[in-house]
Rosetta silent file (secondary structure, phi, psi, omega in degrees, C-alpha in Angstrom):
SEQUENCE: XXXXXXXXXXXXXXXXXXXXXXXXXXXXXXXXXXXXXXXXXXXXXXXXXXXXXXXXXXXXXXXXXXXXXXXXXXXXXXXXXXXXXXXXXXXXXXXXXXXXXXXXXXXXXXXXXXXXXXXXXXXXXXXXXXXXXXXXXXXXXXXXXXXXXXXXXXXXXXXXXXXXXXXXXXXXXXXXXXXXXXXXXXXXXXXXXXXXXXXXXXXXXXXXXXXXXXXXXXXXXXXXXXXXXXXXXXXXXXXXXXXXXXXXXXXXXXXXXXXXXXXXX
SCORE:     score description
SCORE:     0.000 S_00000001
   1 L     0.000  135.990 -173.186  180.397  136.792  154.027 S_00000001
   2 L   -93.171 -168.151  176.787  182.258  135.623  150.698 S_00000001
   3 L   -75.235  161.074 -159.113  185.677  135.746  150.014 S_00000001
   4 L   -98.496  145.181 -152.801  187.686  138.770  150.052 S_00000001
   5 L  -111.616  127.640  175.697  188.074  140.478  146.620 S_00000001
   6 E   -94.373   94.517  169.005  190.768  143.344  145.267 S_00000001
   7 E   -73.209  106.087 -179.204  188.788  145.935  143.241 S_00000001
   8 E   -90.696  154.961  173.245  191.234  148.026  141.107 S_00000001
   9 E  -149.368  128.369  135.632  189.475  150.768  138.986 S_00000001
  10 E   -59.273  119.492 -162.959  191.529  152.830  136.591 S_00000001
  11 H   -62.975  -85.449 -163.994  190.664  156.140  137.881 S_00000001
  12 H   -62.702  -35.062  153.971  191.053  158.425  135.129 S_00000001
  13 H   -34.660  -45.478 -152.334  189.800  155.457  132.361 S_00000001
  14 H  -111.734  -74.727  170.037  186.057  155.493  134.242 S_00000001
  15 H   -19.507  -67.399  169.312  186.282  159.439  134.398 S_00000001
  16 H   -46.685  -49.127 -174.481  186.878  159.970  131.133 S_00000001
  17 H   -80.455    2.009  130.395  183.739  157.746  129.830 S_00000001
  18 H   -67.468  -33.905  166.299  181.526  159.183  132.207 S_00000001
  19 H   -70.176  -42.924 -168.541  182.413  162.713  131.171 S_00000001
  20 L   -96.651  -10.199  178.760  182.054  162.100  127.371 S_00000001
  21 L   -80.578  -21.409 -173.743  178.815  159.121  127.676 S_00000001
  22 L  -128.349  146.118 -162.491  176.425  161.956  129.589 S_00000001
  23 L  -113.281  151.809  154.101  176.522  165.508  128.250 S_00000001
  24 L    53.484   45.397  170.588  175.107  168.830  129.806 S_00000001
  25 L  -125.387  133.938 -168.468  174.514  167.565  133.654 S_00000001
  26 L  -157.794  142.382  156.298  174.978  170.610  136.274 S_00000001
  27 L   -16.728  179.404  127.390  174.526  171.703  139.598 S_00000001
  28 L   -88.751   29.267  177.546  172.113  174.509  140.013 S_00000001
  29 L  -114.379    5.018 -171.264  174.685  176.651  140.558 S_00000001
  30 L    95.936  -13.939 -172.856  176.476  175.247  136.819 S_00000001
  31 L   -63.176  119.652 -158.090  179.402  173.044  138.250 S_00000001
  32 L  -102.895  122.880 -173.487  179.346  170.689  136.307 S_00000001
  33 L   -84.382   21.880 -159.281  178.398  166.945  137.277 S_00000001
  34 H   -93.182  -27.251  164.829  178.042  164.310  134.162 S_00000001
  35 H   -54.026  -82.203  159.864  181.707  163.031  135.308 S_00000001
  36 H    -9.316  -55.402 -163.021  180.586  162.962  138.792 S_00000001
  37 H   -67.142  -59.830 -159.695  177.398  161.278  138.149 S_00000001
  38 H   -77.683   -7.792  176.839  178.684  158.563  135.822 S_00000001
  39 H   -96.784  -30.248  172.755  181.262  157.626  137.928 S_00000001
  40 H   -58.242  -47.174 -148.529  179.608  157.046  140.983 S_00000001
  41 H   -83.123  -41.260  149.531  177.035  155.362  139.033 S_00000001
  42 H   -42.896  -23.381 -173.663  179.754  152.845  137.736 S_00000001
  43 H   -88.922  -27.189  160.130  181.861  152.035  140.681 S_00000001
  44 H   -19.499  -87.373 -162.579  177.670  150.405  141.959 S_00000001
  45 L   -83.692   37.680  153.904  178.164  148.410  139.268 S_00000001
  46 L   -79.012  -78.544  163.851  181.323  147.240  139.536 S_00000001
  47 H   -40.672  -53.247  179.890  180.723  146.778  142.976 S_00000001
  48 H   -72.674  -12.032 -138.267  177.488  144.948  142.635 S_00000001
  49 H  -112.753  -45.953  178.091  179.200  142.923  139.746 S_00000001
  50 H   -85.814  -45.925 -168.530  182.452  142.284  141.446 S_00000001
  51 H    55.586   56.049  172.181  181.214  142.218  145.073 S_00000001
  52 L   -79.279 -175.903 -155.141  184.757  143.101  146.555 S_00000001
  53 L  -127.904  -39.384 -171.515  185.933  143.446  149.924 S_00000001
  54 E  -129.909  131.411  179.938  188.875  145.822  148.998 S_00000001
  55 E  -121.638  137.305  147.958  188.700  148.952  146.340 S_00000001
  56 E  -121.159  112.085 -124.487  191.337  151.188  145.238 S_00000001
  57 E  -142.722   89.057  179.845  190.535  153.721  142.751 S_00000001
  58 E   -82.681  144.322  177.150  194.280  154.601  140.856 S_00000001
  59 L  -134.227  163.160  176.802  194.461  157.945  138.993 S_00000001
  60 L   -94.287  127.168 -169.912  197.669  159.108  136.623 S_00000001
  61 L  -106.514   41.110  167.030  199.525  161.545  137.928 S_00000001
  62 L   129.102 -176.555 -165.632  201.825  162.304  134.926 S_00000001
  63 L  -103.925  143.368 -153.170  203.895  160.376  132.384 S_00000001
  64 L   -77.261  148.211  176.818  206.793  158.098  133.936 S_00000001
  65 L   -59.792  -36.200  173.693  210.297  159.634  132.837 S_00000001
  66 L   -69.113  -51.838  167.440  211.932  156.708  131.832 S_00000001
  67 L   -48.144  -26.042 -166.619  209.618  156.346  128.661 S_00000001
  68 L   -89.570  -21.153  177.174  209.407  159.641  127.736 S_00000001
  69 L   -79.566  -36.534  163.312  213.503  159.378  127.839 S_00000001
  70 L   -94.565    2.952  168.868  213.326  156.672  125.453 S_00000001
  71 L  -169.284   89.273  174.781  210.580  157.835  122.976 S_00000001
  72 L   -64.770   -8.499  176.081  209.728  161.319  123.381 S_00000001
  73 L   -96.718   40.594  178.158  206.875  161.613  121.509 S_00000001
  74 L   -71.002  134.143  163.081  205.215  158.480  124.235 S_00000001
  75 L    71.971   -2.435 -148.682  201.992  159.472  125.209 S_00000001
  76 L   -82.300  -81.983 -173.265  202.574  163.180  123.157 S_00000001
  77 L   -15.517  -16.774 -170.427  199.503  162.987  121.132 S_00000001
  78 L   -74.287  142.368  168.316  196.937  162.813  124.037 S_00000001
  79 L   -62.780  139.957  133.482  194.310  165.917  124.125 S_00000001
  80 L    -1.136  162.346  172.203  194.207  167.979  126.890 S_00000001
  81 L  -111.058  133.449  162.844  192.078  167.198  129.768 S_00000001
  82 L   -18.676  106.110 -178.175  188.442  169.082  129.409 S_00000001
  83 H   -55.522  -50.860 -174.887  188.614  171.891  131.967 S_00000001
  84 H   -34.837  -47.947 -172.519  184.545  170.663  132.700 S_00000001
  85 H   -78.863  -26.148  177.319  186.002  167.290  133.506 S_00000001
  86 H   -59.162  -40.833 -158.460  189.211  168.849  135.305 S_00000001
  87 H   -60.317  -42.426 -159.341  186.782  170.728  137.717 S_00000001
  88 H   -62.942  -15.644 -160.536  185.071  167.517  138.375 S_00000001
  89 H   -96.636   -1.219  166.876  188.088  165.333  140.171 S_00000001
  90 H   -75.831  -46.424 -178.684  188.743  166.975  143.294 S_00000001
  91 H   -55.617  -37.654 -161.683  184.782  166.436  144.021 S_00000001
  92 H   -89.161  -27.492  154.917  185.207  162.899  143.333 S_00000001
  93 H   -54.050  -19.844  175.955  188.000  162.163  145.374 S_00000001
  94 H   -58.673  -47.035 -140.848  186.049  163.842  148.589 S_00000001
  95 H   -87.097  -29.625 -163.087  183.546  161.569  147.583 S_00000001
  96 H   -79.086  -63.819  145.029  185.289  158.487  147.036 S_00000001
  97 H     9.513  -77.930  169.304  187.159  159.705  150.452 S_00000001
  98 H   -49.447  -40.496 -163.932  183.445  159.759  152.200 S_00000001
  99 L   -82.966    0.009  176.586  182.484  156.816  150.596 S_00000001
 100 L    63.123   28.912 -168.453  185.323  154.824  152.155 S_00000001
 101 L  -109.512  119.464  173.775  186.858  154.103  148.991 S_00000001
 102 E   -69.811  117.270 -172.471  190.839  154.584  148.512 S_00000001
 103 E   -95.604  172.180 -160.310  192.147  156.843  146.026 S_00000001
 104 L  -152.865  129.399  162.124  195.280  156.836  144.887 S_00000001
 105 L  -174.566  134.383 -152.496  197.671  159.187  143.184 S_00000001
 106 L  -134.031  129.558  178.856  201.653  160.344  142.895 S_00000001
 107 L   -55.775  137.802  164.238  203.033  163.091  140.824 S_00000001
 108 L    69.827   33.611 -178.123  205.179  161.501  137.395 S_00000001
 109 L  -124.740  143.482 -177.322  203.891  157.903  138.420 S_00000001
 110 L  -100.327  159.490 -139.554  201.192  156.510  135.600 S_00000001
 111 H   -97.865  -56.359 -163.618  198.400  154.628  137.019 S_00000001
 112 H   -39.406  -43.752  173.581  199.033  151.464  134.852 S_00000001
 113 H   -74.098  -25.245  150.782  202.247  151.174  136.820 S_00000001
 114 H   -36.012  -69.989  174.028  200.329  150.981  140.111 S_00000001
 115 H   -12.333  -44.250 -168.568  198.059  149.067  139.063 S_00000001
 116 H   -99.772  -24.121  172.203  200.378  146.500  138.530 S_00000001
 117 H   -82.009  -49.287  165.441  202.503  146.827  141.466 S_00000001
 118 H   -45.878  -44.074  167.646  199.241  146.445  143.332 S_00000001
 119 H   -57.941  -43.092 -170.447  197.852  143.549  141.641 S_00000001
 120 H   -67.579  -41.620 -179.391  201.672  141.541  141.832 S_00000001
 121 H   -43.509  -42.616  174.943  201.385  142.900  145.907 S_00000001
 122 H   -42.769  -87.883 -159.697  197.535  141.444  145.710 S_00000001
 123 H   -42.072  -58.416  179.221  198.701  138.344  144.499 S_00000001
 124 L   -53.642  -20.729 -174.742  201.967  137.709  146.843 S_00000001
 125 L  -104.153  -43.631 -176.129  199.030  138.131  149.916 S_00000001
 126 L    89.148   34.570  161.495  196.745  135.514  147.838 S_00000001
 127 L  -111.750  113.285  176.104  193.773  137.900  147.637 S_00000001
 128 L   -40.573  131.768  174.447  192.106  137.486  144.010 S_00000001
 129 E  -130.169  153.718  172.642  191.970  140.576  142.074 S_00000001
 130 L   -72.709 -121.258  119.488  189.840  142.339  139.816 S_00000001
 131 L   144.181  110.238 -143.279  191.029  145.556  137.529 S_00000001
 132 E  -118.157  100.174 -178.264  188.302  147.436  135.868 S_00000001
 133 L  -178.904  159.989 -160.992  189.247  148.640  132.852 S_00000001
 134 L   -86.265   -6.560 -165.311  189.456  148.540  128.936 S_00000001
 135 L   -45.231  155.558  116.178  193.511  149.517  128.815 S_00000001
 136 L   -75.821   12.466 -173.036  195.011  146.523  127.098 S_00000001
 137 H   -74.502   -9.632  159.208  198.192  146.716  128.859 S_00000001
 138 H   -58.288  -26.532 -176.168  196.427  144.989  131.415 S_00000001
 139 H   -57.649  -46.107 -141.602  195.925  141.886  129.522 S_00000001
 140 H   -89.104   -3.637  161.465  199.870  141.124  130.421 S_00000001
 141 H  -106.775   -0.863  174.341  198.606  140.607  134.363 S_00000001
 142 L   -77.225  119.931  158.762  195.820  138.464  133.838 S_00000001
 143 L  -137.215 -170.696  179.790  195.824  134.921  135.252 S_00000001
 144 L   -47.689  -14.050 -171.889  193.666  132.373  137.483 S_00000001
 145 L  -130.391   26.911  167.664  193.794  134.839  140.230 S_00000001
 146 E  -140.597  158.398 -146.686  193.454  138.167  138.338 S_00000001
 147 L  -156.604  172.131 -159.393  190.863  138.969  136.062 S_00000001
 148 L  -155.195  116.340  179.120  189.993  142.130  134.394 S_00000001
 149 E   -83.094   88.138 -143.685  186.673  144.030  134.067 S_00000001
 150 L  -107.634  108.500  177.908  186.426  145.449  130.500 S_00000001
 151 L   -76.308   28.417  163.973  183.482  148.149  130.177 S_00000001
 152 L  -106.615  -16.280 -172.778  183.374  147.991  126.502 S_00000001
 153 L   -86.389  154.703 -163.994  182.229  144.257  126.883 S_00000001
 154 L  -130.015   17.163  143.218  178.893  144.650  127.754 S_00000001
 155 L   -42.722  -51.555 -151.270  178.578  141.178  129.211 S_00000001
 156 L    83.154    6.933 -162.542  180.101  141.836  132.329 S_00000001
 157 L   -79.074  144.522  160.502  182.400  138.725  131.800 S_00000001
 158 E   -83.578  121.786  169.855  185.670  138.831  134.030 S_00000001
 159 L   -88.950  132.660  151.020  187.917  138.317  131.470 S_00000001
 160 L   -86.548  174.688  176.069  190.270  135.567  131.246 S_00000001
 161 H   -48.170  -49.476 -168.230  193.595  134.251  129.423 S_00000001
 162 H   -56.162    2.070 -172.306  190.044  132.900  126.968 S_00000001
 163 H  -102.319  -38.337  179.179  189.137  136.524  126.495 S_00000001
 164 H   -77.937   -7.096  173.140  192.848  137.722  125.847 S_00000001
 165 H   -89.906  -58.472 -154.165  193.122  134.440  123.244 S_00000001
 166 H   -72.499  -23.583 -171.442  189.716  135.350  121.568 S_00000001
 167 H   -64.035  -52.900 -139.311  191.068  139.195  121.760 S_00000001
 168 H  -132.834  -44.117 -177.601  194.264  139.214  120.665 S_00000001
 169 L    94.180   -2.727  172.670  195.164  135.511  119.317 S_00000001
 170 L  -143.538 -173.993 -174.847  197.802  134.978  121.654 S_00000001
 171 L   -38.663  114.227  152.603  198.869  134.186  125.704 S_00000001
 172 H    -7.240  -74.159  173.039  198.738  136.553  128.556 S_00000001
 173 H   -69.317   -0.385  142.079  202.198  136.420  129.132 S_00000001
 174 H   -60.684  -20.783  175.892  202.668  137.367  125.357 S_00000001
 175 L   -40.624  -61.364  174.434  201.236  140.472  125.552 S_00000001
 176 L   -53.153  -38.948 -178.618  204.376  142.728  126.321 S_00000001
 177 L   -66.828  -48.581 -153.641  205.710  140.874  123.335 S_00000001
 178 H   -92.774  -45.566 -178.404  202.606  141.066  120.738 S_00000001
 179 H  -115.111   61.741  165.868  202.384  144.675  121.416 S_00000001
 180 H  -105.633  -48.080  163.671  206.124  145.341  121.615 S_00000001
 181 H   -43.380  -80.445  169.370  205.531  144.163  117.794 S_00000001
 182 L   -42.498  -72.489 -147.960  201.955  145.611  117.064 S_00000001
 183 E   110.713 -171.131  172.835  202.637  148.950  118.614 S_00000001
 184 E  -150.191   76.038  166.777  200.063  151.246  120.804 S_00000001
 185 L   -56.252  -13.318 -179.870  199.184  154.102  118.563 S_00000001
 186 L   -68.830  -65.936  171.909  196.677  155.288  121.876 S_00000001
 187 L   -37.066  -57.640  162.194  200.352  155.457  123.689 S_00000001
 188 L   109.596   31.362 -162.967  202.273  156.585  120.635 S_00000001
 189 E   -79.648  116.217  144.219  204.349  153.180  120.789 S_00000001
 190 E   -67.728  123.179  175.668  205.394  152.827  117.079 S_00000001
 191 L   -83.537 -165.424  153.252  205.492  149.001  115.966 S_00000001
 192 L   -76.045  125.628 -177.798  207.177  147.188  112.945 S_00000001
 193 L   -44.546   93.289  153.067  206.298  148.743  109.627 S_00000001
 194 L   121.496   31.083  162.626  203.367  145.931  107.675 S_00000001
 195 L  -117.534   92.905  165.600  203.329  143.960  110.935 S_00000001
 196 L   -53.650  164.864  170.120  199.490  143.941  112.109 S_00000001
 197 H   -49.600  -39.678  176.382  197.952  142.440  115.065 S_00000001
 198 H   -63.670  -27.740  178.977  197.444  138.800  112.803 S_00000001
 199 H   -82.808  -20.137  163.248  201.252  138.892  112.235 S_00000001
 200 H   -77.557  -48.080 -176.199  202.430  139.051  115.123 S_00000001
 201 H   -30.597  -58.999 -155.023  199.685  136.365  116.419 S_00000001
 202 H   -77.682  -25.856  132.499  201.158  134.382  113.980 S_00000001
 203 H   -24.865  -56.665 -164.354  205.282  135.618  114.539 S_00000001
 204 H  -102.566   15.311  170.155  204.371  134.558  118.512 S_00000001
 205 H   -97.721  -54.444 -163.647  202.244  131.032  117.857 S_00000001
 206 H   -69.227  -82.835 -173.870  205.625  130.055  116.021 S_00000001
 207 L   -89.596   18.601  144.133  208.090  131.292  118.084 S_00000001
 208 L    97.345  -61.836 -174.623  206.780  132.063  121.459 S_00000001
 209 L  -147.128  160.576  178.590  208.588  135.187  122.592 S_00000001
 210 H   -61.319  -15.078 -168.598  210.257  138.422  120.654 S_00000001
 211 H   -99.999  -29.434 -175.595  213.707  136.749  122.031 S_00000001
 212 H   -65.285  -69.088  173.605  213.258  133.130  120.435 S_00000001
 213 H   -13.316  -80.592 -165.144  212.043  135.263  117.249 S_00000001
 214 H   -57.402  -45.371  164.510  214.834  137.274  116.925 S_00000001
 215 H   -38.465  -24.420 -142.644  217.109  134.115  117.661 S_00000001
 216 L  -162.024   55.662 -166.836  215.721  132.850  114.647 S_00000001
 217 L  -125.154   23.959  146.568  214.661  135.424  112.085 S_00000001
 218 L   -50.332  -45.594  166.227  217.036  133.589  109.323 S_00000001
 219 L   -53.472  -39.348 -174.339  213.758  131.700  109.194 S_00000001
 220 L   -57.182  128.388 -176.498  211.187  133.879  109.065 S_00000001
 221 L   -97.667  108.807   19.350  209.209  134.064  105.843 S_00000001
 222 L   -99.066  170.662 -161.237  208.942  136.072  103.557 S_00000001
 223 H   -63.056    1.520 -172.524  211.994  137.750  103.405 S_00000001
 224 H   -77.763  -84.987 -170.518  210.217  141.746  103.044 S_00000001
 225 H   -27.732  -16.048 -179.255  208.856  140.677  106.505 S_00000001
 226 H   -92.069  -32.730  176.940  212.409  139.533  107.879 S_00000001
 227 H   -78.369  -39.706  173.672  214.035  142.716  106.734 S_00000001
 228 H   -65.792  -25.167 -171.748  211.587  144.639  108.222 S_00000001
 229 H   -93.827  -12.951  140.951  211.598  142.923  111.817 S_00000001
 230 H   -59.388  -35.881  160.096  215.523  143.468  111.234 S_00000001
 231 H   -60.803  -57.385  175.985  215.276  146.619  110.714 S_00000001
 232 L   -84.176   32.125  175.569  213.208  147.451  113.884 S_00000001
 233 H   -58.710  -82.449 -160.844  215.206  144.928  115.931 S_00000001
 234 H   -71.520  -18.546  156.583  215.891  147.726  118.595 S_00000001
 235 H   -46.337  -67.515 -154.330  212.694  149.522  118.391 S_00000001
 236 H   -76.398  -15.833  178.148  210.929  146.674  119.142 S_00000001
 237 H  -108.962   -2.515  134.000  213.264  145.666  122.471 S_00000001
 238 H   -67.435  -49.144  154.715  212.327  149.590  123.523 S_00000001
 239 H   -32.505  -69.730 -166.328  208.876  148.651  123.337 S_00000001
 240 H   -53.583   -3.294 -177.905  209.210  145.863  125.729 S_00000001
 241 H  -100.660  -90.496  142.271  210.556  148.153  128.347 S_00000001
 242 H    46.710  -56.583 -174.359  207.855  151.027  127.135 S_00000001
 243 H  -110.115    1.184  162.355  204.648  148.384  127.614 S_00000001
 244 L   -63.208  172.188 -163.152  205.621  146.251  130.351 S_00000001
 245 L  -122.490  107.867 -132.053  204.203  147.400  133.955 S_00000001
 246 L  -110.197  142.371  161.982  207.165  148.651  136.390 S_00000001
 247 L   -40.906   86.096  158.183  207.371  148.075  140.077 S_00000001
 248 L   -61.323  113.473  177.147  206.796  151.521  141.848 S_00000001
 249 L   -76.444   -8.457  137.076  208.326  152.158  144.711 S_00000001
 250 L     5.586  -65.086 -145.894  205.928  155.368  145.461 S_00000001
 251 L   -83.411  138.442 -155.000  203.669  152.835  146.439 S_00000001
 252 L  -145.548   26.403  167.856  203.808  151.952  150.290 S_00000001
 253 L   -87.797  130.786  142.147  200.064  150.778  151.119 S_00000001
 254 L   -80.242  164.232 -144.054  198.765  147.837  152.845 S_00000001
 255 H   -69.755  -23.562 -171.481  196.189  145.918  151.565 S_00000001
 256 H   -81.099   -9.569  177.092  193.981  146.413  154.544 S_00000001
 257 H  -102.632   63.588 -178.649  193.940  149.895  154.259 S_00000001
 258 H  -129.626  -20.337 -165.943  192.065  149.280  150.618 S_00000001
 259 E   -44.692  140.658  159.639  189.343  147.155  153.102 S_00000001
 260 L   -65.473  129.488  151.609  185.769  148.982  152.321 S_00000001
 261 L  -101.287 -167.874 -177.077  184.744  151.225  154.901 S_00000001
 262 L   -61.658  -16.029 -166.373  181.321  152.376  155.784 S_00000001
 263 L   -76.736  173.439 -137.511  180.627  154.810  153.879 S_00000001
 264 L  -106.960   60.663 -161.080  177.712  155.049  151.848 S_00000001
 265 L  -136.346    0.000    0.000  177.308  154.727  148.314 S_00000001
């Protein structure tokens, strides 16, 4: 028996791309299964990939309050959810349910912040975690003993800090920082106006963190770029509260009851 393993799966992440990668799969009665199918058929390989011990399968149950109180249009842009795919998520929690897999979900708590309160909970027990998904707000939890399973790479590599350097150009623990800067247009996170993903790489290889930065933006060159990260001095220190990953207190599981059970999938 190997060692024991934390699978995290963004719930609703894995849903979606299984609803929009297989088209026109139904029941014979019409209910429709292409969600169903593809999800199932991913947490295998995950499973065979990861080989965990413990799964939890987080879903979002609405948008957290505090963000939407500091930038109401966070998150405003997102489509609807497909009623076909809507139909589909009560089936898959039974299944996951049969299948001895734990689901997880709390009205006006976002998944990301679970996620993350699970992984620091993982970690504080010293059982290595996984967390299988493409979000990058995840990147900002990765270290030696969490690791992140990104289904657009089509490696399979558990990414590391080397994946979030080759990704991004800067640090794990920079992350919160780089896209407090950048922005999250998926989110609806506005950044600083002309500052792309290379400028901040190159804004946080100088100075390290948005607080040294700011400490120090007499320096910063050239001056359109100084006036602009002065101008969006408080924007940019709403971001970091916006993309960081918040404790939830919601969450009240122990780890063993994430252990796989028998069932059969």
């Amino acid at each position: 028996m190997g060692a024991d393993r934390l699978l995290i799966v963004d719930g609703h992440h894995y849903a979606y791309r299984s609803f929009y990668a297989i088209r026109a799969m139904n029941a014979p009665d019409g209910f429709p299964t292409n969600a169903l199918y593809g999800f199932i058929n991913s947490l295998r390989r995950m499973r065979a990939r990861v080989a965990p011990t413990h799964i939890a399968v987080i879903w979002d149950g609405g948008l957290d309050e505090d963000r939407t109180e500091a930038l109401p249009n966070y998150k405003a842009e997102r489509d609807p959810m497909p009623d076909d795919l809507e139909l589909q998520l009560d089936a898959l929690d039974e299944w996951l349910g049969a299948a001895g897999v734990h689901s997880w979900c709390h009205e006006g708590v976002e998944a990301d912040d679970v996620i993350g309160t699970l992984t620091r909970q993982a970690e504080v027990a010293g059982l290595p975690v996984v967390i299988a998904s493409s979000d990058k707000d995840f990147f900002q939890l990765i270290n030696p003993n969490v690791h992140l399973l990104n289904p657009n790479d089509k490696t399979d590599t558990l990414w590391q800090a080397e994946q979030v350097r080759a990704k991004t150009g800067v640090e794990p623990a920079q992350i919160i920082d780089w896209l407090s800067l950048v922005g999250d247009s998926v989110d609806g996170i506005p950044g600083v106006r002309g500052v792309g993903p290379k400028t901040a790489t190159k804004l946080l290889l100088e100075y390290k963190t948005v607080e040294n930065l700011y400490s120090n933006l007499d320096a910063v060159k050239p001056d359109g770029l100084q006036g602009r990260l002065r101008e969006a001095k408080a924007e940019v220190l709403r971001n970091q509260k916006l993309v960081v990953l918040k404790d939830i207190p919601e969450w009240k599981i122990n780890l063993e009851e994430l252990r796989l059970g028998a069932g059969d999938y």
